[in-house]
N, C-alpha and C positions, 0 to 999 in steps of 0.2 A: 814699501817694505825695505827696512835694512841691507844690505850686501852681507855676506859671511866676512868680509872683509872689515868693515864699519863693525859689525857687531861686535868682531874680535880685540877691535882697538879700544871701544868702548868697554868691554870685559877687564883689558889690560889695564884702562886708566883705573876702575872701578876696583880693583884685587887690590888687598892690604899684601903688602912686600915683606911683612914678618908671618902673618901665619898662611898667606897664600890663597884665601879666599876672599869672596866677595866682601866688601868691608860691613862693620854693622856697627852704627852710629858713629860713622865718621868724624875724627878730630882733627884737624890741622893745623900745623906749627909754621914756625916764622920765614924758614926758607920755601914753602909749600905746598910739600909734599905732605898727604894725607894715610893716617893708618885709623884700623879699629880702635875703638875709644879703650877697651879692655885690653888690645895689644900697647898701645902705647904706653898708657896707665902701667902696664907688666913692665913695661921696658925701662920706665923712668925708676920703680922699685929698683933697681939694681944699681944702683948710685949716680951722685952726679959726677960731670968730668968739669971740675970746677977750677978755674980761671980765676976767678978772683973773689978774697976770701970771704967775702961777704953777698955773693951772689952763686945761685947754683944755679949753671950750665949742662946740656947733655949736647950732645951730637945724633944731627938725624940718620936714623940708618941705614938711610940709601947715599946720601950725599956727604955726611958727616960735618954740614955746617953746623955748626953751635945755636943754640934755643935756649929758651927759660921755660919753665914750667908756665909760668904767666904768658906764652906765647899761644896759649891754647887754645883755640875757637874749634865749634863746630861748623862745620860744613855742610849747610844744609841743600845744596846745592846737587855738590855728592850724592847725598842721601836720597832725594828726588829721583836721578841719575840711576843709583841702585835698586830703587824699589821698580823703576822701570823695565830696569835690564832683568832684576826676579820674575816681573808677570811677563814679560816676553817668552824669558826661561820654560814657565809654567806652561804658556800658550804655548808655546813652540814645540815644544819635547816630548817625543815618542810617548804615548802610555804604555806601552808594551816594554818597553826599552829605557826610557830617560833619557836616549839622545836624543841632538837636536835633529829640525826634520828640515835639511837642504836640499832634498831630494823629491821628485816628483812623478808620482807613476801616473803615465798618460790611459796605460789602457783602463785603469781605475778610479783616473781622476784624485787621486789622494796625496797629499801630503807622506812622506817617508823617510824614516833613515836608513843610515847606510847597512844598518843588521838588517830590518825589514826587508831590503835588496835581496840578500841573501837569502831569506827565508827561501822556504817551498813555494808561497805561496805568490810570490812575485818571481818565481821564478819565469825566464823569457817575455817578462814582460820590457816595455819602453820606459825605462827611467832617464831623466835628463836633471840637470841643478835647476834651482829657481831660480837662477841668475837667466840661464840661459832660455826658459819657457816665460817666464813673466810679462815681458814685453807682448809677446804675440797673444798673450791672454788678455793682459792690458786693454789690448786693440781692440778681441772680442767683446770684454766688456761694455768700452767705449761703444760701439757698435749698437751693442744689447741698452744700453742708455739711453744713444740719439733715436732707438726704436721706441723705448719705453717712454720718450719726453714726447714723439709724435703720436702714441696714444695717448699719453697726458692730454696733449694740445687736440686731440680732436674728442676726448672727452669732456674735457672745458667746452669745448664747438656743442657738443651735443648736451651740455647738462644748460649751458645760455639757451640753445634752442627749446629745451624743455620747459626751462625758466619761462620764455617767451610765448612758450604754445600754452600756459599757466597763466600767465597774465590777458592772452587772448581770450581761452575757454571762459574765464574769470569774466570780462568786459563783454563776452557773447551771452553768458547766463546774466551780469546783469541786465544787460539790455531787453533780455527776452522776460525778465523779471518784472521790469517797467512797463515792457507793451503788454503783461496780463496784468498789472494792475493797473494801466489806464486802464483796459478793455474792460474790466470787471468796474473801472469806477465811473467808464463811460456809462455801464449798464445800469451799475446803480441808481445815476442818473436818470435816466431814460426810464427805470422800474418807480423813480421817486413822482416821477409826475406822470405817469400812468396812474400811479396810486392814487396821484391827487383829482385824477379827472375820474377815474371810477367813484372814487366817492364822492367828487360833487354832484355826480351822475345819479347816485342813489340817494342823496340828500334829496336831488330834485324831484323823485320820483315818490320818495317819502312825504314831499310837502303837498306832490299834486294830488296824491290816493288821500294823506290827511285832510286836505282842504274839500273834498269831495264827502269826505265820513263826516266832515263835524258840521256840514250843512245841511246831509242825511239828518244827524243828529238834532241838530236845532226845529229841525221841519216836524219831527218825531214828537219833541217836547213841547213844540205848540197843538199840536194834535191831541196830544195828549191830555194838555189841561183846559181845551176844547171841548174834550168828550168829560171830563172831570166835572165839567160846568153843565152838560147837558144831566149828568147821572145824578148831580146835588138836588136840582129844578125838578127831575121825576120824582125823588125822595120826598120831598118836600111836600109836594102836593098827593103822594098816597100816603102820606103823614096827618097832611089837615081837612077840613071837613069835607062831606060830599059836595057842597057848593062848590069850594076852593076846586077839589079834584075836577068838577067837569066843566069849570069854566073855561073854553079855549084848550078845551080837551084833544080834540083833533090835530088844532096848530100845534100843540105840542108834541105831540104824536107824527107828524108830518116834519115838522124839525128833525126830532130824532132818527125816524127812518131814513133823513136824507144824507146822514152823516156817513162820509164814508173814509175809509183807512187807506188812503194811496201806500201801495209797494213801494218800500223804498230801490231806487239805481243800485241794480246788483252789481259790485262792484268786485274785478279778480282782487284778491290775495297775495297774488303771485308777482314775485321780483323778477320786471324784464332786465332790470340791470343783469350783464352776465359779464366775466369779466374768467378768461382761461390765463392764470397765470403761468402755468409751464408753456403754452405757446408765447408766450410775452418773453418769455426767458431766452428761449433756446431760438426767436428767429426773429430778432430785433426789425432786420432791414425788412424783411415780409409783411411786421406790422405797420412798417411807415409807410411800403409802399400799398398797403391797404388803402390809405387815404390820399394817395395822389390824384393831384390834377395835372392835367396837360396846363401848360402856360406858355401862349405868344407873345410877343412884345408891339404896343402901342405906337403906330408911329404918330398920331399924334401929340404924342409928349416925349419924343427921341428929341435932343438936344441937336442943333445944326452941326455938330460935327459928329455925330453917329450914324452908321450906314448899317440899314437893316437887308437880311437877303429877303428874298422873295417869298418864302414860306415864314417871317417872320419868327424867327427860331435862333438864328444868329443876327451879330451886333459886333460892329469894329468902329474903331477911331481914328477918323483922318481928318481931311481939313473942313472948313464949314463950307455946306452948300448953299448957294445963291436962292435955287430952285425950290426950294420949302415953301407949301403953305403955310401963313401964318396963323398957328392957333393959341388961344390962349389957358391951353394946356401944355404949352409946350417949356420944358426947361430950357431955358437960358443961358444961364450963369454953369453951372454943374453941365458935365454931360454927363446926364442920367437919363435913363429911358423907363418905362413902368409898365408893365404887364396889364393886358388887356382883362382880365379876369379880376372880380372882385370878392373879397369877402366879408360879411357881417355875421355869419355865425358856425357853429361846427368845428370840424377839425379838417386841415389841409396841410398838404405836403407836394414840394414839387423839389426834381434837384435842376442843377444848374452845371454845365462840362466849362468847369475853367481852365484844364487841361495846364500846359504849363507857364502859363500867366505869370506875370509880375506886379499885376496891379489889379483889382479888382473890389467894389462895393456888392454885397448882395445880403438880401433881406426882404421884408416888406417895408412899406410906409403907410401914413394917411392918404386917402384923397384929397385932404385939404392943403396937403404941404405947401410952404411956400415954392415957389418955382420958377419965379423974378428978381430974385434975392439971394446971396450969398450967404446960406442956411447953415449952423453948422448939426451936422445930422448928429442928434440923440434923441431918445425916449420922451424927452419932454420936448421937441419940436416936430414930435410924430411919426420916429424914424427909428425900427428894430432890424440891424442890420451890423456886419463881423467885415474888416477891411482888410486885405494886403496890398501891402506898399513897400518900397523898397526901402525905404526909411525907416519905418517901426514895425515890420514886419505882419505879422496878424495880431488885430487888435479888435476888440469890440468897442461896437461905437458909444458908449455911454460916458458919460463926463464927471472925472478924468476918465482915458481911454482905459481899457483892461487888458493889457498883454495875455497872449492867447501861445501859451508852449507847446505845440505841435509835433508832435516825437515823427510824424511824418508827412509830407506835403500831401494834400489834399488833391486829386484831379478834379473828383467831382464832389460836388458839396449840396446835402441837403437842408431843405427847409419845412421846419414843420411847426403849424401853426394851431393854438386850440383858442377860438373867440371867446367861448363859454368862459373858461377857468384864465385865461389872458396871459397863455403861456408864447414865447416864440423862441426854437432851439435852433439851435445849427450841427448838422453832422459829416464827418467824413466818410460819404460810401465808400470810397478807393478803401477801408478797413472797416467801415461799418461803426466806427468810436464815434461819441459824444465828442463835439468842438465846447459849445457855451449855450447859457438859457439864460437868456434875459431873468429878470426878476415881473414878479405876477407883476400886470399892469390892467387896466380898466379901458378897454379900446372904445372910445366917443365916436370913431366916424367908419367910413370904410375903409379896409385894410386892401390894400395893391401890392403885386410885387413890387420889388425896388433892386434896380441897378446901373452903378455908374462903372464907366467902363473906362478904361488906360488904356495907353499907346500901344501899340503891341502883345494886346493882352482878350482877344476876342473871346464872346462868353457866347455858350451855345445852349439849348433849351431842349434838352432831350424830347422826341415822341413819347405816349404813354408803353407804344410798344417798341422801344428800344430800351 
């Protein structure tokens, strides 16, 4: 803010020296000094003070140095100047009054002139000049600033934090997005080949009642034209002469009688297929562990460096033992071990505690696999089975391998198998989701569990009641 002192000089530069106010449309001459365009213009009207006879001179009339009319320029400079010190003017000056307001009532906080003092209405009040209160207002201000920049600054703090709990909630709903739709496309899964085994289930039930009815049937239609042959021969003969009729009248007669109608095999109607699809829906892991079997592990087809315990249930990896009997079921090359339990038809399910492993095979195989040989395990060498390794993480063993994206590590993993329809899945109980389903295969021999086991990575074979 200006001083009254600053204002007043800038007032004084700004006032035309002939009519004594603010100037308006300032002109300035050659010594220069500045008047109103319409004072000057007046001034020059009244003659020149001419020097020489062919040029006309006036004298400025503050200083009285000599000019020419052609000395004339505006001053826009001035005039900036002027229009400044007007809105100050405006701004500044009493509305009540039209003077200026130098004065400052504290009890009121207002801006005042020196009449307003005087009023009633400020009367005994605290008035002091602006010169002398500004400073310590200044101060408050400042004050009132560095407060309103530190809620600035921790409203920035809390709108980043908002931003951040936004991008959180954001990456928490997607994720929670992605584990219901695996979980819904795990089921899907699991609902697709249910589907497929109910219906081969009814296909098959279809073809045994059919194959039953149309051997009923064919048995019916020889019977039939059986008796067709006896009914013709009696026709016939009470058709032609009494010789004809009582020739071998009896034997004929005795044929006939002997004819008899066997009942056909009463056969139900009735579809055992049953198949509860809302129980199928709502308790996935109840229907697989419907079909569980307990599963031990083989020792003799455990590889020289796998150490079975004693209830044969778990399996770890250390060095080879010397002490093995030699069988030759035994892995060699792989350390794999195989499950005592075999299968050729039905549906089975067992899981497997990999707990927190880094390396682990598990699936079934053939009985035939090779086991002397460095085999590379897929579908076409007899082997449905899902790998982690530290290297390519979880993969299915088919060739090429099939990365298997796991939204979460598995503890425990099941295995379910249907001979009939030649299905073999893999699931994770630790959430109950679908891992991978082989593709329909045609199983030739018998089906064993299968598992190879890594360093630091022991596989354990749940009880049926654990």
């Amino acid at each position: 803010m200006a001083s009254a002192t600053a204002s007043k000089k800038m007032r004084e530069e700004a006032t035309c020296s002939i009519c004594l106010n603010l100037m308006i449309e300032p002109l300035s001459i050659s010594c220069g000094h500045s008047y109103c365009q319409a004072c000057i213009l007046r001034f020059l009207g009244r003659g020149p003070l001419t020097l020489h006879p062919q040029v006309e001179m006036f004298s400025c009339p503050q200083c009285r140095a000599p000019f020419q009319r052609t000395s004339l320029r505006p001053n826009k400079q001035l005039g900036s100047l002027i229009a400044a010190i007007k809105e100050m003017d405006q701004e500044m000056s009493c509305e009540e009054h039209g003077e200026q307001l130098h004065l400052f009532c504290e009890d009121e906080g207002q801006l005042i002139c020196w009449r307003c003092e005087r009023t009633p209405r400020h009367k005994g009040h605290t008035t002091v000049l602006l010169e002398d209160v500004c400073l310590s207002y200044k101060e408050k201000l400042q004050e009132a600033v560095t407060k309103l920049r530190q809620l600035e600054e921790e409203c920035v703090n809390q709108k980043a934090f908002t931003t951040k709990q936004i991008n959180e909630w954001n990456e928490k709903i997607n994720a929670k997005r992605q584990k219901i739709q695996s979980d819904f496309q795990s089921l899907h899964s699991f609902l697709q080949e249910e589907e497929k085994y109910y219906l081969w289930r009814l296909e098959k039930e279809r073809e045994q009642t059919l194959e039953k009815l149309r051997v009923s049937e064919a048995k019916l239609g020889q019977k039939s034209h059986e008796l067709e042959s006896h009914i013709l021969e009696l026709e016939e003969r009470c058709q032609g002469s009494a010789q004809k009729l009582l020739q071998d009248v009896k034997d004929a007669l005795s044929r006939s009688q002997a004819v008899r109608l066997e009942t056909p095999e009463a056969l139900s109607l009735e579809i055992h297929t049953v198949c509860n699809v809302p129980e199928l829906y709502f308790d996935v892991k109840k229907l697989l562990r419907s079909y569980r079997v307990g599963v031990t592990l083989d020792p003799d087809t455990a590889h020289p460096e796998l150490f079975l315990s004693e209830d044969q249930r778990q399996v770890t990896r250390g060095y080879p033992q010397d002490n093995q009997a030699s069988s030759p079921r035994r892995f060699t090359v792989s350390p794999c071990v195989l499950g005592r339990e075999s299968f050729t038809s039905g549906r089975h399910y067992f899981e497997v505690d990999v707990g927190e492993g880094t390396g682990w095979d598990i699936g079934v195989c053939m009985e035939s696999v090779q086991r002397y040989t460095g085999t590379m395990q897929k579908p076409e060498t007899g082997f449905w089975a899902i790998r982690l390794c530290t290297k390519d993480g979880y993969v299915a063993l088919t060739w090429p391998r099939v990365p298997l994206d796991l939204k979460e590590q598995p503890l425990v993993v099941g295995v379910f198998l249907d001979c009939e329809v030649g299905i073999v899945s893999f699931y994770n109980m630790t959430t109950g989701s679908h891992i991978f389903t082989f593709p329909k295969a045609s199983f030739s021999d018998i089906l064993r569990p299968y598992f190879q086991v890594f360093p630091y990575s022991p596989l354990f074979l749940p009880a049926l009641d654990e």
